[in-house]
C-alpha positions as CSV (number, residue, x, y, z in Angstrom):
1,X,-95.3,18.7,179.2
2,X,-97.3,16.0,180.5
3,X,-99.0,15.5,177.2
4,X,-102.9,15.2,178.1
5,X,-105.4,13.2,176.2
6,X,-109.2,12.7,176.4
7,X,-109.9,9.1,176.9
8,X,-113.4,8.9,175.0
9,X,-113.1,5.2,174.5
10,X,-113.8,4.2,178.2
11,X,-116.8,6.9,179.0
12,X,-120.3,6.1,179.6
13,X,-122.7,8.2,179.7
14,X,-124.9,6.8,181.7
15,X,-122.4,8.5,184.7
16,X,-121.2,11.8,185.4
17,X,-117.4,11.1,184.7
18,X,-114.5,12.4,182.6
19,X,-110.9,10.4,181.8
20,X,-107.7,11.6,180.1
21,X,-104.0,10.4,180.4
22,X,-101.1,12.0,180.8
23,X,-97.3,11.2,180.4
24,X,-94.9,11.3,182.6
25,X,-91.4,10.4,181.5
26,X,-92.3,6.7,181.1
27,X,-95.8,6.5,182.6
28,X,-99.2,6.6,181.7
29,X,-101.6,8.0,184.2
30,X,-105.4,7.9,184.0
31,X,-107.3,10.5,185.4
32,X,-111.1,10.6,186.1
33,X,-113.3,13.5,187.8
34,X,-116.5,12.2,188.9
35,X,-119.9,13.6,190.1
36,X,-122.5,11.6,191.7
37,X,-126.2,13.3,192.9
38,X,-126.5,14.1,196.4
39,X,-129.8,11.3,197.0
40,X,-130.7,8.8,199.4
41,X,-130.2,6.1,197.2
42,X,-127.0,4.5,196.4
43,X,-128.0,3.0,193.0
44,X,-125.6,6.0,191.2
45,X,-123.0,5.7,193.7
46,X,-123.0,1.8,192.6
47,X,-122.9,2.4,189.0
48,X,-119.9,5.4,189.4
49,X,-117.9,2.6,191.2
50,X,-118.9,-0.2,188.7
51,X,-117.6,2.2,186.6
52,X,-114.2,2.8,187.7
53,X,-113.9,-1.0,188.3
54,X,-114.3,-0.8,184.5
55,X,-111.7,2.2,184.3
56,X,-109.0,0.3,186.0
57,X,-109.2,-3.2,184.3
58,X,-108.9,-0.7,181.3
59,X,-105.9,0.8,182.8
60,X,-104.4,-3.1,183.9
61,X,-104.7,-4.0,180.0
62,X,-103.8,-1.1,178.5
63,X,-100.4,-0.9,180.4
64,X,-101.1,2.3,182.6
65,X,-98.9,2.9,185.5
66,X,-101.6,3.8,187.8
67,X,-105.4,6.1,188.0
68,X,-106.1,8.6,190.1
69,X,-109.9,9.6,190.7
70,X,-111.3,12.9,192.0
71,X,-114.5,14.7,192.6
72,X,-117.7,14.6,194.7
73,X,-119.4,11.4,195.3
74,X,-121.8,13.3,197.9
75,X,-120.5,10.6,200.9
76,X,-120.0,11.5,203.9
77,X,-118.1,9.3,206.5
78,X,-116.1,9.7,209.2
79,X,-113.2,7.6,208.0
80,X,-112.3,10.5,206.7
81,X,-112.3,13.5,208.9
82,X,-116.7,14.0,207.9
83,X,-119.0,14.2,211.4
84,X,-121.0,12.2,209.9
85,X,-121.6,9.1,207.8
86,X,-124.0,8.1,205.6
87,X,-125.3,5.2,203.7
88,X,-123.5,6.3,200.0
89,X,-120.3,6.4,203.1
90,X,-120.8,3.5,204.2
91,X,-121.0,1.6,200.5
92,X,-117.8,4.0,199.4
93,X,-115.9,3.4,202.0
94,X,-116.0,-0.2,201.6
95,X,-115.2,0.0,198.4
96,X,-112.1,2.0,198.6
97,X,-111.2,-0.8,201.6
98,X,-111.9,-3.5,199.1
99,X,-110.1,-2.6,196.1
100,X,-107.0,-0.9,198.0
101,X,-107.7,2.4,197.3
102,X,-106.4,5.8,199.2
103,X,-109.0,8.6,199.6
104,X,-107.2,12.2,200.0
């Protein structure tokens, strides 16, 4: 079983985003899904990834193994297979380069 649990503690609602952990054997994974509005602005985009900034400090303290991070953040880029890229792209994608992150 991998033992799932809401993580209340580190959501905020002023973004759309969910957390729970699971176990597996010795680990502790954090899992987030995340929704961001499809707008011009990036202001939301900013505060999601302030957000999981927040999330993985969290996770450093708190002895998780690692965090993985799923849903729509309505960016399009073509680092990753999109024909197109946008401005909420262009600020994701250089966040994903800047903290080391994979996008799938």
């Amino acid at each position: 079983s991998l033992n799932p649990e809401h993580l209340d503690t580190i959501e905020d609602d002023s973004v759309d985003a969910v957390w729970c952990q699971i176990r597996l054997k010795n680990r502790r994974i954090i899992i987030g899904s995340v929704y961001t509005k499809p707008t011009n602005c990036t202001d939301g985009l900013e505060k999601l990834l302030h957000h999981i900034q927040e999330v993985q400090a969290y996770g450093l303290t708190h002895n998780f193994s690692s965090m993985v991070v799923y849903g729509d953040f309505n960016a399009r880029n073509v680092e990753w297979g999109d024909h197109a890229t946008n401005k909420r792209g262009e600020v994701l994608h250089k966040y994903v380069e800047e903290v080391n992150l994979t996008v799938c």
